[in-house]
PDB file with SEQRES, HELIX, SHEET and CRYST1 records, atoms N, CA, C and O in Angstrom:
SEQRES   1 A   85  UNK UNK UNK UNK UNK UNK UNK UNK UNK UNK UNK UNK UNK          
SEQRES   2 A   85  UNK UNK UNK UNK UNK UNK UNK UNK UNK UNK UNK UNK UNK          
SEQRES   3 A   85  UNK UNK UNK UNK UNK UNK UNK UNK UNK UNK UNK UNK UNK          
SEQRES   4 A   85  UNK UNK UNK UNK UNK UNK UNK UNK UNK UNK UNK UNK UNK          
SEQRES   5 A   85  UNK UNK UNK UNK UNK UNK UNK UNK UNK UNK UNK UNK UNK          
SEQRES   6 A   85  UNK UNK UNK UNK UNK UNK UNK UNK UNK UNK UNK UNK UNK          
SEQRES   7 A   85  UNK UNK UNK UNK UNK UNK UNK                                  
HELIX    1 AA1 UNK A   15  UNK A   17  5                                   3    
HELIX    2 AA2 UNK A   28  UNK A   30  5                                   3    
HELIX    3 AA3 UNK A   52  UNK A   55  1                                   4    
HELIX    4 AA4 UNK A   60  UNK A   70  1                                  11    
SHEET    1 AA1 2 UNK A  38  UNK A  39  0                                        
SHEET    2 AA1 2 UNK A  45  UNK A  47 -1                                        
CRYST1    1.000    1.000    1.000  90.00  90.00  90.00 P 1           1          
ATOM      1  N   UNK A   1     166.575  58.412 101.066  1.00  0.00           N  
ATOM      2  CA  UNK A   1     165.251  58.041 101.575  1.00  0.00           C  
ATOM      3  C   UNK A   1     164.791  58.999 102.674  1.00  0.00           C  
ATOM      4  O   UNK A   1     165.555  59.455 103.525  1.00  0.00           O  
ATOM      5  N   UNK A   2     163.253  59.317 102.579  1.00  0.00           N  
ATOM      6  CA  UNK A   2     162.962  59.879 103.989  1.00  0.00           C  
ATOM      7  C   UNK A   2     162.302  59.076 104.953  1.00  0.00           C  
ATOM      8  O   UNK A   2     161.686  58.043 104.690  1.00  0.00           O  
ATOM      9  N   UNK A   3     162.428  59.511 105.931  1.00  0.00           N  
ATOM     10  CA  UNK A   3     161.841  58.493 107.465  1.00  0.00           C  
ATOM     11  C   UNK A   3     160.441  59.445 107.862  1.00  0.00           C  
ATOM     12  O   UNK A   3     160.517  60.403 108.633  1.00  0.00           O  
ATOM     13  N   UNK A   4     159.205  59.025 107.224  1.00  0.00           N  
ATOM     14  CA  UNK A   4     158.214  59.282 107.426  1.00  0.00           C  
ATOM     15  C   UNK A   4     157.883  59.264 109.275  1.00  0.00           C  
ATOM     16  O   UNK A   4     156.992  59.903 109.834  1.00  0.00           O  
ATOM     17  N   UNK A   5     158.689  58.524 109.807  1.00  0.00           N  
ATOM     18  CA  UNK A   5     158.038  57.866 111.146  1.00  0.00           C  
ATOM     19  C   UNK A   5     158.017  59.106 112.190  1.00  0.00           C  
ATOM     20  O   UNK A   5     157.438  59.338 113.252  1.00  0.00           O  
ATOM     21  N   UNK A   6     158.859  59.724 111.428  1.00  0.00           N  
ATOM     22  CA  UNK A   6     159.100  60.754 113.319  1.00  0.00           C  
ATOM     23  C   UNK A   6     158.238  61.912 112.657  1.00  0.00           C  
ATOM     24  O   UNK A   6     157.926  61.936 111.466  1.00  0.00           O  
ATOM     25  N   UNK A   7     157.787  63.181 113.917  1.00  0.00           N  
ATOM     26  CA  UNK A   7     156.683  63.977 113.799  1.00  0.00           C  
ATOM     27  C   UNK A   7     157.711  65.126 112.633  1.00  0.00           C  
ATOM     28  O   UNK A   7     156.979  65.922 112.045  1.00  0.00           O  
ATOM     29  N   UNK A   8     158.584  65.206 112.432  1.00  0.00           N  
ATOM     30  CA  UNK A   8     158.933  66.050 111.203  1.00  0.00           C  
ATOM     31  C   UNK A   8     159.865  65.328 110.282  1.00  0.00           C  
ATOM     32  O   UNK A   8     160.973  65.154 110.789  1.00  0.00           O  
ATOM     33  N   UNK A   9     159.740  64.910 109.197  1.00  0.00           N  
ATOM     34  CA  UNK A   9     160.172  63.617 108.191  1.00  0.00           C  
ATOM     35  C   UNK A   9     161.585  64.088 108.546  1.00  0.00           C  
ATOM     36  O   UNK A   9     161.919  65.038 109.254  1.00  0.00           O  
ATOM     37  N   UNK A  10     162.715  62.750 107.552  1.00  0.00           N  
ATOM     38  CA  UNK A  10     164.007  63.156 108.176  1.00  0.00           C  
ATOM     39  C   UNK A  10     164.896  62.762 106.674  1.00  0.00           C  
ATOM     40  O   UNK A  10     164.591  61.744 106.053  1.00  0.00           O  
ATOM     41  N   UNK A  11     165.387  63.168 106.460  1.00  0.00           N  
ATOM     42  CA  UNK A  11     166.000  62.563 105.177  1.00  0.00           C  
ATOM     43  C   UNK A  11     167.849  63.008 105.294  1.00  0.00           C  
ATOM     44  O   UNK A  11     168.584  63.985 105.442  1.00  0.00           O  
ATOM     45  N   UNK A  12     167.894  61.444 105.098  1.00  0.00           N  
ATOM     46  CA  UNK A  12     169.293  61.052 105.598  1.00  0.00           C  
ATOM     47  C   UNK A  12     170.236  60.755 104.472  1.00  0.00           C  
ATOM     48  O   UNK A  12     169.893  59.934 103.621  1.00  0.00           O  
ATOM     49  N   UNK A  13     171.460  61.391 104.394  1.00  0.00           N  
ATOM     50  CA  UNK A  13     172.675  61.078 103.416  1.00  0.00           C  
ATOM     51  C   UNK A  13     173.915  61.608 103.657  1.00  0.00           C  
ATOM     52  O   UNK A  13     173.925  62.492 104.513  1.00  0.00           O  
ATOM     53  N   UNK A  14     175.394  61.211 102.947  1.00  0.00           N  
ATOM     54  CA  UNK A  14     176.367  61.620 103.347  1.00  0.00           C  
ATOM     55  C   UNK A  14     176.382  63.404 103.453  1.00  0.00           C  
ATOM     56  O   UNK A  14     175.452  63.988 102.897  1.00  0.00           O  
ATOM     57  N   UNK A  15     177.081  63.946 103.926  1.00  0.00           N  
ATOM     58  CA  UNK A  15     177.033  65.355 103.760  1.00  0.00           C  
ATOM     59  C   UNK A  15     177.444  65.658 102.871  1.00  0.00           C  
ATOM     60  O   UNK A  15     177.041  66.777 102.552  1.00  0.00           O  
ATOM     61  N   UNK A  16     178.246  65.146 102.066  1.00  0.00           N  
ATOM     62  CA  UNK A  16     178.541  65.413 100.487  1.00  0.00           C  
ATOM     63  C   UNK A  16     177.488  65.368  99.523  1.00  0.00           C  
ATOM     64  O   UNK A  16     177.820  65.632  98.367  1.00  0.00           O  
ATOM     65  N   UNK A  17     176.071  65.040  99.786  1.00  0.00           N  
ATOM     66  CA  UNK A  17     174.852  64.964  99.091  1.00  0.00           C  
ATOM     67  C   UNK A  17     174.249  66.412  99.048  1.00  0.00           C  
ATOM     68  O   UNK A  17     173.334  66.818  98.331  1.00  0.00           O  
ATOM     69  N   UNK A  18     174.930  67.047  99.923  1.00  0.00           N  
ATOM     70  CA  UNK A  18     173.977  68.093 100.470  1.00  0.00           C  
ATOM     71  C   UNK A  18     174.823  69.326 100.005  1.00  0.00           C  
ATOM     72  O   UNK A  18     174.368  70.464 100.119  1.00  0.00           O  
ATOM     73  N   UNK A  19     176.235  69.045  99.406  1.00  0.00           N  
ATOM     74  CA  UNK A  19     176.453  70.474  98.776  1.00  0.00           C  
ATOM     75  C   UNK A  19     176.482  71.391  97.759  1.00  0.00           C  
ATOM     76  O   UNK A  19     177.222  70.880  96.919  1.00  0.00           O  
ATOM     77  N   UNK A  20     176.192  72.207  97.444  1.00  0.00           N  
ATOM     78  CA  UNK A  20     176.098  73.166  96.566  1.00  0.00           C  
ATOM     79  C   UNK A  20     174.313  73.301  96.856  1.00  0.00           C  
ATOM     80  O   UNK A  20     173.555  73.893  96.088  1.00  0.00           O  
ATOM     81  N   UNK A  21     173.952  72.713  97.940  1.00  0.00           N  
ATOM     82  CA  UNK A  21     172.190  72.781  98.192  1.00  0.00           C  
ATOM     83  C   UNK A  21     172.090  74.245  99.322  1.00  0.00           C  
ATOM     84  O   UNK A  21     172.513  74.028 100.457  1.00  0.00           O  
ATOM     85  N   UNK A  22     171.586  75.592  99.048  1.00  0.00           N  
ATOM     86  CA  UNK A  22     171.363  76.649  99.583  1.00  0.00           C  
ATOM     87  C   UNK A  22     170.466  76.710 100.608  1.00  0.00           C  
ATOM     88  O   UNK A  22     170.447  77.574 101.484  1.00  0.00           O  
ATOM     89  N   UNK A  23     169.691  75.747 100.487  1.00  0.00           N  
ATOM     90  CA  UNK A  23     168.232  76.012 101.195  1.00  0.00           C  
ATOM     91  C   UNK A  23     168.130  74.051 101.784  1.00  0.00           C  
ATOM     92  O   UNK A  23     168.815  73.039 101.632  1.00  0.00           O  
ATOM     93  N   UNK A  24     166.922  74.411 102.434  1.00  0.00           N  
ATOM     94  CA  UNK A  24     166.195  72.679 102.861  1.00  0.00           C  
ATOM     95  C   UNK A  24     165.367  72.614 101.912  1.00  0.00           C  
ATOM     96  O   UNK A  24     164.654  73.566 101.595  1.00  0.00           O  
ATOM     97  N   UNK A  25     165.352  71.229 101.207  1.00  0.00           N  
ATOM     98  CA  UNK A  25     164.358  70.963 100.089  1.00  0.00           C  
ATOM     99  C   UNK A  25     162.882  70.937 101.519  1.00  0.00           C  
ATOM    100  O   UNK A  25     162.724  70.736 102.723  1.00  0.00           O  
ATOM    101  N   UNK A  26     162.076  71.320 100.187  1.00  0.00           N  
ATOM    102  CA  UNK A  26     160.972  71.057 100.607  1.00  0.00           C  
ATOM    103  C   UNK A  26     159.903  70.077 100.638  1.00  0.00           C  
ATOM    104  O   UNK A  26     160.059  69.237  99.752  1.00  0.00           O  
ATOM    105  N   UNK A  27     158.819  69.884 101.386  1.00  0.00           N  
ATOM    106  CA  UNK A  27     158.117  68.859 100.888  1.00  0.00           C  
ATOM    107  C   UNK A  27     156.584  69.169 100.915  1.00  0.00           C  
ATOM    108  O   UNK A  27     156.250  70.060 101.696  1.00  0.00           O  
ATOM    109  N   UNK A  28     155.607  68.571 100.180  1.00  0.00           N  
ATOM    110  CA  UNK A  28     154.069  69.264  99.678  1.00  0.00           C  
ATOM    111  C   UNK A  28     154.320  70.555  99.659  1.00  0.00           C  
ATOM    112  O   UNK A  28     153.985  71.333 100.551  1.00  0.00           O  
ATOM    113  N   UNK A  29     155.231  70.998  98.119  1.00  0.00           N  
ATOM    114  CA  UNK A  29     154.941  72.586  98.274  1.00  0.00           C  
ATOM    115  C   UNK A  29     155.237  73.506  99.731  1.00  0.00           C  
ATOM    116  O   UNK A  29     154.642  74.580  99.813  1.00  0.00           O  
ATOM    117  N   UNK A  30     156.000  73.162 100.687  1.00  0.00           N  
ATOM    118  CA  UNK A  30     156.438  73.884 101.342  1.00  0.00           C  
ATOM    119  C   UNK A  30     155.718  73.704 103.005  1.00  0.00           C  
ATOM    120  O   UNK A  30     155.997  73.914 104.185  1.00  0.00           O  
ATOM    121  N   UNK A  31     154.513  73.116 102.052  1.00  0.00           N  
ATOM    122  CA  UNK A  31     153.896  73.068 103.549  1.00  0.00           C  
ATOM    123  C   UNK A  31     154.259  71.910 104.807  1.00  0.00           C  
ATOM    124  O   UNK A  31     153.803  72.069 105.939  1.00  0.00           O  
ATOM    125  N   UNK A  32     155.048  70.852 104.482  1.00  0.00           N  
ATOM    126  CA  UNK A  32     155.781  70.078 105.633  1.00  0.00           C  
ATOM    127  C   UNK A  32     157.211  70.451 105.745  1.00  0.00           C  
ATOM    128  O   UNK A  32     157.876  70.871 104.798  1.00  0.00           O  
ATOM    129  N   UNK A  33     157.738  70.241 107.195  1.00  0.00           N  
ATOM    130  CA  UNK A  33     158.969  70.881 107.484  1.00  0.00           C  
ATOM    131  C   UNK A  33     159.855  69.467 106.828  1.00  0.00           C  
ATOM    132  O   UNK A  33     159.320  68.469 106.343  1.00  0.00           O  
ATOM    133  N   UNK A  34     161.310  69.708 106.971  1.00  0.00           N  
ATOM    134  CA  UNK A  34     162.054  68.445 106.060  1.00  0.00           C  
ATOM    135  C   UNK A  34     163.103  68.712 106.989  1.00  0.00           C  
ATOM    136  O   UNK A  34     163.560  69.850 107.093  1.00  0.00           O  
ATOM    137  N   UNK A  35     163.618  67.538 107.831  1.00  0.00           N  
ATOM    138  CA  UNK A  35     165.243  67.925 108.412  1.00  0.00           C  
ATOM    139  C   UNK A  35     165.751  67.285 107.925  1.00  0.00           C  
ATOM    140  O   UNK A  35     165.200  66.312 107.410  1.00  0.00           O  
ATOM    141  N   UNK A  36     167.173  67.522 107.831  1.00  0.00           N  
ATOM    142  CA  UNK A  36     168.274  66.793 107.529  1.00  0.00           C  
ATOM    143  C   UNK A  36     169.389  66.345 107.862  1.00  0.00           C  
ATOM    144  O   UNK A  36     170.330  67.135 107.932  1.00  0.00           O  
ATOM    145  N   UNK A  37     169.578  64.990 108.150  1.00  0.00           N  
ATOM    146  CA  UNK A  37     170.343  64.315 108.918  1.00  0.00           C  
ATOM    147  C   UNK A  37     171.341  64.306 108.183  1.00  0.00           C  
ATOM    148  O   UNK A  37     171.110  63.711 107.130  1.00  0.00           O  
ATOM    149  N   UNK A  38     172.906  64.920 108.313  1.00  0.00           N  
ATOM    150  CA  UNK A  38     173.801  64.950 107.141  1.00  0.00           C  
ATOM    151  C   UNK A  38     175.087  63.790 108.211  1.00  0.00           C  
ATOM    152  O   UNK A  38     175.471  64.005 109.361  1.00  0.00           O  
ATOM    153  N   UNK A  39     175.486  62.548 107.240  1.00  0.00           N  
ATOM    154  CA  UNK A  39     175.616  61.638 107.785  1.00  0.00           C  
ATOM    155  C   UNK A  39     177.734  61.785 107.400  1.00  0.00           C  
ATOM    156  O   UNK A  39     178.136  62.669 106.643  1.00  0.00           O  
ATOM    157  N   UNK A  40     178.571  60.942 107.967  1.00  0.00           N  
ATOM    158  CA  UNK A  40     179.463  61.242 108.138  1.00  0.00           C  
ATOM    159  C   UNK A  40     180.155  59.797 106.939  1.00  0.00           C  
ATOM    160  O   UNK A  40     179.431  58.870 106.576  1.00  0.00           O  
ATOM    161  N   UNK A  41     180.966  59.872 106.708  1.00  0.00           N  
ATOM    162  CA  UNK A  41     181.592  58.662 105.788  1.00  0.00           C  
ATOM    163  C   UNK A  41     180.629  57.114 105.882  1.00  0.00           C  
ATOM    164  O   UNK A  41     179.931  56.456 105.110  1.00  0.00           O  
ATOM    165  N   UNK A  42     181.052  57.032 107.214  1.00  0.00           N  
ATOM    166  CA  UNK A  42     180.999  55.893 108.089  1.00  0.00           C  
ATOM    167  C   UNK A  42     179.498  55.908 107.995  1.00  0.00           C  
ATOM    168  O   UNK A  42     179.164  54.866 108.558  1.00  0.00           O  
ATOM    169  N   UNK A  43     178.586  56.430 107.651  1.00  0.00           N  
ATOM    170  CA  UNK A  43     177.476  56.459 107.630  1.00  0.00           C  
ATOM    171  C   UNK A  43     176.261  56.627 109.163  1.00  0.00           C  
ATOM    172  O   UNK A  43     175.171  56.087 109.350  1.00  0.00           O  
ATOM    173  N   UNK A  44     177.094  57.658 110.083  1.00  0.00           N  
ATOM    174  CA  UNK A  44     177.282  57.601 111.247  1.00  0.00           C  
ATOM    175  C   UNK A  44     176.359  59.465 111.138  1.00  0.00           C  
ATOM    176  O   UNK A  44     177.012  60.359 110.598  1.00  0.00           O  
ATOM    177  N   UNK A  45     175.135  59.751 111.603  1.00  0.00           N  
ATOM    178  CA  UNK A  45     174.643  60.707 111.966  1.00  0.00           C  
ATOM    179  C   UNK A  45     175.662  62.010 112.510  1.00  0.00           C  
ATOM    180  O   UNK A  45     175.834  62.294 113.696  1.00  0.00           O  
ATOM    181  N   UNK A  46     176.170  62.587 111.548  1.00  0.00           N  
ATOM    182  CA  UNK A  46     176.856  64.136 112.219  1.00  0.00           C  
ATOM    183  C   UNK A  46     176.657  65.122 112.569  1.00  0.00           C  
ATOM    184  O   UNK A  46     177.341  65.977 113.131  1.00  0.00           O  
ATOM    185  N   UNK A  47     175.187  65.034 112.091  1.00  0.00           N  
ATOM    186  CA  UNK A  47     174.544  66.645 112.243  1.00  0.00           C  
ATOM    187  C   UNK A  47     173.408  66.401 111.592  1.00  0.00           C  
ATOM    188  O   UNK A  47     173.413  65.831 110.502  1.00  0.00           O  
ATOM    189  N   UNK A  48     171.628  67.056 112.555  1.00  0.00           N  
ATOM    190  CA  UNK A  48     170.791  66.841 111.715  1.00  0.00           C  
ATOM    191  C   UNK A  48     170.124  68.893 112.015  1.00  0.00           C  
ATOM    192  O   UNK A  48     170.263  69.573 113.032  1.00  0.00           O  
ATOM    193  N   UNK A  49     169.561  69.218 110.896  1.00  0.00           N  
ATOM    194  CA  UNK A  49     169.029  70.283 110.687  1.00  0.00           C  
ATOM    195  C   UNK A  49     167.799  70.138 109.807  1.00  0.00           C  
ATOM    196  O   UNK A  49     167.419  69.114 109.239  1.00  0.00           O  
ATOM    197  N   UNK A  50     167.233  71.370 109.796  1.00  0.00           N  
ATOM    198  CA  UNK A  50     166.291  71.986 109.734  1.00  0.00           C  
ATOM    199  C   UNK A  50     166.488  73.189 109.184  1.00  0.00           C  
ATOM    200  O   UNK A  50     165.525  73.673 108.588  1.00  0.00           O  
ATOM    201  N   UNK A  51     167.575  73.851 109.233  1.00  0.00           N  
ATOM    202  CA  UNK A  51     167.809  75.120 108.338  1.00  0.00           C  
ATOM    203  C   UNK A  51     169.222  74.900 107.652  1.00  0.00           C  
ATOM    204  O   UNK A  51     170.311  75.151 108.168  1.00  0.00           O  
ATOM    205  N   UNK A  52     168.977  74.346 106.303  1.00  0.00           N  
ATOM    206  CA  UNK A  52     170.670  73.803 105.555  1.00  0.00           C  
ATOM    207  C   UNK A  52     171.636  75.364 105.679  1.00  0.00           C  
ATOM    208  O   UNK A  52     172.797  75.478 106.072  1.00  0.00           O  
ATOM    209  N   UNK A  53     170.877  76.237 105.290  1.00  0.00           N  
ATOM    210  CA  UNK A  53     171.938  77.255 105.115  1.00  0.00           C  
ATOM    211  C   UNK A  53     172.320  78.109 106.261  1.00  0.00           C  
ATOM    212  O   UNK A  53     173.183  78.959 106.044  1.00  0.00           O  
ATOM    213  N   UNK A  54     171.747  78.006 107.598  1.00  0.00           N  
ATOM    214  CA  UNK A  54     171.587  78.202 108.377  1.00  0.00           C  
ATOM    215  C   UNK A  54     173.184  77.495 109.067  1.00  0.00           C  
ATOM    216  O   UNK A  54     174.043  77.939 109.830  1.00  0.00           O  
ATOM    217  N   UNK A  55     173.011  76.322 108.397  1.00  0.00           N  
ATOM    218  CA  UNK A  55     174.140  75.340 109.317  1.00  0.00           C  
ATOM    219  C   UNK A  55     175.266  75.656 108.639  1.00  0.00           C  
ATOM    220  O   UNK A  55     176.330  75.678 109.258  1.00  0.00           O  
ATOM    221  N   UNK A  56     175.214  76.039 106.859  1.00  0.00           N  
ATOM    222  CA  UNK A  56     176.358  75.858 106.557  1.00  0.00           C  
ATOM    223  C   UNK A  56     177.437  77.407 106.808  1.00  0.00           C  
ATOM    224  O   UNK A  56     178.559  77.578 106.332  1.00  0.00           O  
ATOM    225  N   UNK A  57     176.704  78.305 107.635  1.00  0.00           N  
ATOM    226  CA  UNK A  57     177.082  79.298 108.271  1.00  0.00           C  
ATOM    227  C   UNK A  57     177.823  79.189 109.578  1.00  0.00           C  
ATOM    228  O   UNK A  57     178.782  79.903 109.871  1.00  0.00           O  
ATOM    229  N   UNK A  58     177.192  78.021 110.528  1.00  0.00           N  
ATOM    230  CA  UNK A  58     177.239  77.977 111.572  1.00  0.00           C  
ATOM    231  C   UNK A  58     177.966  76.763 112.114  1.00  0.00           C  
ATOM    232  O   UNK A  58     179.192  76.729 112.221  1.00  0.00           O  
ATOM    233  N   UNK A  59     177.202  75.822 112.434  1.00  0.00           N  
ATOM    234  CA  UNK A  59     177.461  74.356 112.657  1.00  0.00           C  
ATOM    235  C   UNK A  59     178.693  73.574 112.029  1.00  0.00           C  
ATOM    236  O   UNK A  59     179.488  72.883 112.667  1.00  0.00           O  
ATOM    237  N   UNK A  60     178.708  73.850 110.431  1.00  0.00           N  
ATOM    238  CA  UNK A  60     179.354  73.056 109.786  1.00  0.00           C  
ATOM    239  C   UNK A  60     180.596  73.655 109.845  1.00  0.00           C  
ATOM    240  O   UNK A  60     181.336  72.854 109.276  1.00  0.00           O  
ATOM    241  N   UNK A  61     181.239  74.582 110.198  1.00  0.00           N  
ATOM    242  CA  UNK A  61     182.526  74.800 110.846  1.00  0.00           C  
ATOM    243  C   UNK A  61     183.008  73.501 111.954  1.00  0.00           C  
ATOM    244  O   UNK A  61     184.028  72.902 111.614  1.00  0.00           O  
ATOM    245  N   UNK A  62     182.513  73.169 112.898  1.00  0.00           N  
ATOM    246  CA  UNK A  62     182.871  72.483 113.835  1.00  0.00           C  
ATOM    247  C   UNK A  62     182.732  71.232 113.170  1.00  0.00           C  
ATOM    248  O   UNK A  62     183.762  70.561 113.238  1.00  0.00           O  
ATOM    249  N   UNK A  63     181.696  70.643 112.483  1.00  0.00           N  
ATOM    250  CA  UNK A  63     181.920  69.502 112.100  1.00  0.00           C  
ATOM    251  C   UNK A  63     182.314  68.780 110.939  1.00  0.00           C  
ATOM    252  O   UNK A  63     182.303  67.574 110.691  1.00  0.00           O  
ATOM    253  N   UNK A  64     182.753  70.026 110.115  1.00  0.00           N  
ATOM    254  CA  UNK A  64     184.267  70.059 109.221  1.00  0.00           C  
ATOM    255  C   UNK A  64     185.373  69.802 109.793  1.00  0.00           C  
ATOM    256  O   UNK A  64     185.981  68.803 109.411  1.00  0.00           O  
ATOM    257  N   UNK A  65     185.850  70.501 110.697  1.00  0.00           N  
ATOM    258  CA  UNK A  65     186.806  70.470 111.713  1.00  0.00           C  
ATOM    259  C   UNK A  65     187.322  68.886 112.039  1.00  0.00           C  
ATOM    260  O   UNK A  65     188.478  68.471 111.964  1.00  0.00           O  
ATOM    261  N   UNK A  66     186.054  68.101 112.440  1.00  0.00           N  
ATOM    262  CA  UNK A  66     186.030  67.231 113.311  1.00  0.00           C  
ATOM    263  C   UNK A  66     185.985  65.970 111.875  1.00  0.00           C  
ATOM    264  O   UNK A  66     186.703  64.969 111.868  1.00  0.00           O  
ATOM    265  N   UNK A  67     185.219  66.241 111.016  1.00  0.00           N  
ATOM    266  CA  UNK A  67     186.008  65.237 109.738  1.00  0.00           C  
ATOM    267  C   UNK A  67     187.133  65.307 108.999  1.00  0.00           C  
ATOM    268  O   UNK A  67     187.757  64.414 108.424  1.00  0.00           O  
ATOM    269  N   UNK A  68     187.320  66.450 109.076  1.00  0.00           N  
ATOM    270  CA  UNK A  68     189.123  66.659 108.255  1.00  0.00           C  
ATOM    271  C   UNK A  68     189.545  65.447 109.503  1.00  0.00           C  
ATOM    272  O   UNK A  68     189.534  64.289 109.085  1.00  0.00           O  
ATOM    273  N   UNK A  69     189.807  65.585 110.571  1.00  0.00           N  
ATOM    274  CA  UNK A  69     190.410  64.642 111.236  1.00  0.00           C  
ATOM    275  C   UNK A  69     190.087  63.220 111.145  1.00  0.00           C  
ATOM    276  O   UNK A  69     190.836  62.357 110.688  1.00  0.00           O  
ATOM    277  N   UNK A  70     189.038  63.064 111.567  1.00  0.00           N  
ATOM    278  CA  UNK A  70     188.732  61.761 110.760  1.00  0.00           C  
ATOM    279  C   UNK A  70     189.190  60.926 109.401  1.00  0.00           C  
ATOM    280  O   UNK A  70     189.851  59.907 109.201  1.00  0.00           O  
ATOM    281  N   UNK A  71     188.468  61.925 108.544  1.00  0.00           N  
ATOM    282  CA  UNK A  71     188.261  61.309 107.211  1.00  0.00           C  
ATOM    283  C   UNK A  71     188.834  62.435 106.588  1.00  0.00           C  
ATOM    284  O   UNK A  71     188.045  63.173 105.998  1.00  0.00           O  
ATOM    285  N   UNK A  72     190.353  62.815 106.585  1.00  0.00           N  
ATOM    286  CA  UNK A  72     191.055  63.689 105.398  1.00  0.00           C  
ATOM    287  C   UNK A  72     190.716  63.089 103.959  1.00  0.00           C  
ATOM    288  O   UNK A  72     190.147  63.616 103.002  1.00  0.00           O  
ATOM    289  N   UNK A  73     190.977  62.468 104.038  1.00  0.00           N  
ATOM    290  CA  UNK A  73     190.443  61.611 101.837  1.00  0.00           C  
ATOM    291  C   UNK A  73     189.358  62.379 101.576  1.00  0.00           C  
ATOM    292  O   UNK A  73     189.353  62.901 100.462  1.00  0.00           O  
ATOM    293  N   UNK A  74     188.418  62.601 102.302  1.00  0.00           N  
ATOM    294  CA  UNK A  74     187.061  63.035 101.774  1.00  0.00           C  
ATOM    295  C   UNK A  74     187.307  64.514 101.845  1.00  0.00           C  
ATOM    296  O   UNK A  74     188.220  65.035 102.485  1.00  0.00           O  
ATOM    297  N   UNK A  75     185.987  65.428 100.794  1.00  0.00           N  
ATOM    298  CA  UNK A  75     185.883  66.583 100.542  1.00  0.00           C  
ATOM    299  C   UNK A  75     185.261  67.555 101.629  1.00  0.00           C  
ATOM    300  O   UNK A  75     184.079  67.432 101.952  1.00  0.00           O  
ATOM    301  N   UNK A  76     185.786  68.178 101.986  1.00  0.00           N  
ATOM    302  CA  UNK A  76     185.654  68.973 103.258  1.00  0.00           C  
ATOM    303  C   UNK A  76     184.510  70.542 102.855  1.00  0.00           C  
ATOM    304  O   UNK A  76     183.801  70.886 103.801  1.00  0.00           O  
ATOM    305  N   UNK A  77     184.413  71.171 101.877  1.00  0.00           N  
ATOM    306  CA  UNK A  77     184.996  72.380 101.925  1.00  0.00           C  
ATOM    307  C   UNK A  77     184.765  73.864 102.838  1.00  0.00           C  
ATOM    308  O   UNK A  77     184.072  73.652 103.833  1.00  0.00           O  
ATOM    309  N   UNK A  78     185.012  74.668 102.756  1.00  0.00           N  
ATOM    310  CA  UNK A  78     184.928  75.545 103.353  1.00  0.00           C  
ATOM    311  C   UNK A  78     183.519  76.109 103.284  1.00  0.00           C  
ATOM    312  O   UNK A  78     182.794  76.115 104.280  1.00  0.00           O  
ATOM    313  N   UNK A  79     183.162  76.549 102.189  1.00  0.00           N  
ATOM    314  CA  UNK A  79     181.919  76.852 101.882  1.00  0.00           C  
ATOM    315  C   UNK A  79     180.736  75.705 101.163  1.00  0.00           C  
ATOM    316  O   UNK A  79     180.187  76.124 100.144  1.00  0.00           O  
ATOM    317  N   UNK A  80     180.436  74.661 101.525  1.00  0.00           N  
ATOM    318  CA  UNK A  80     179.813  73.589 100.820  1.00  0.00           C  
ATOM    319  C   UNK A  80     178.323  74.125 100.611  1.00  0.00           C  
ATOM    320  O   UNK A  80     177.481  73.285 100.293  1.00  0.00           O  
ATOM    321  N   UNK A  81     178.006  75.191 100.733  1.00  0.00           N  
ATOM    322  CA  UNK A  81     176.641  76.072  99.711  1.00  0.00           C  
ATOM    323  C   UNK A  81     177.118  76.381  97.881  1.00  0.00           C  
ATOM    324  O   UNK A  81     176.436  76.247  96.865  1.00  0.00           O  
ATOM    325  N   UNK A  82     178.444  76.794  98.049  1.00  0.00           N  
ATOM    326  CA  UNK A  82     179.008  76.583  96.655  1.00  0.00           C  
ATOM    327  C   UNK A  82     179.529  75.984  95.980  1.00  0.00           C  
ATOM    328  O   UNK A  82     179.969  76.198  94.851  1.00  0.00           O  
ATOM    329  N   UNK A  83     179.537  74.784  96.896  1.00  0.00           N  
ATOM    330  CA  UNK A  83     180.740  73.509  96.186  1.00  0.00           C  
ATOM    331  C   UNK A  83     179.831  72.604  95.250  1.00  0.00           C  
ATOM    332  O   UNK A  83     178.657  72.403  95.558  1.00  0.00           O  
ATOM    333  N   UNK A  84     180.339  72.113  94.211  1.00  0.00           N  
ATOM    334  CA  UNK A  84     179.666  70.919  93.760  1.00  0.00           C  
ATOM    335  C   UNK A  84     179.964  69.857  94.450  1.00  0.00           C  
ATOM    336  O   UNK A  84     180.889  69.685  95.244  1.00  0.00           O  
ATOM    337  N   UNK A  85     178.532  68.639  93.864  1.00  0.00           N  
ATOM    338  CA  UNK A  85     178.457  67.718  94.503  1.00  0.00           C  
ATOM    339  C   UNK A  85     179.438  66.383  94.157  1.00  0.00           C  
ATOM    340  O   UNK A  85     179.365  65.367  94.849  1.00  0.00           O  
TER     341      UNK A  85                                                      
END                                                                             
């Protein structure tokens, strides 16, 4: 679902929704911005962006890190721009 309410929409799901995704989907053809709140097992906000591939360069090192510890059962991967979903 997205959250129309705040001044740039927000669309929220596990972070496992979000891999093998290169880019931020878009919305009206490009012309509204789209962040993305990539949510943790627990369904607990881990990280929200605005540039997916941006993060999965950057950000998502640390908060890979910080779910392997958590939540080892779940799919981590290294590169989740190429992983399936």
């Amino acid at each position: 679902p997205i959250d129309y309410t705040q001044p740039i929409p927000v669309a929220a799901a596990r972070a496992q929704a979000f891999f093998g995704m290169t880019m931020t989907p878009q919305l009206a053809d490009g012309r509204v911005p789209l962040r993305l709140a990539l949510l943790s097992p627990a369904g607990r906000p881990a990280a929200i962006t605005g540039d997916l591939a941006g993060f999965w360069r950057g950000g998502w090192t640390d908060m890979r890190r910080d779910m392997l510890g958590r939540y080892p059962k779940h799919s981590w991967p290294e590169d989740p721009g190429r992983s399936e979903r």
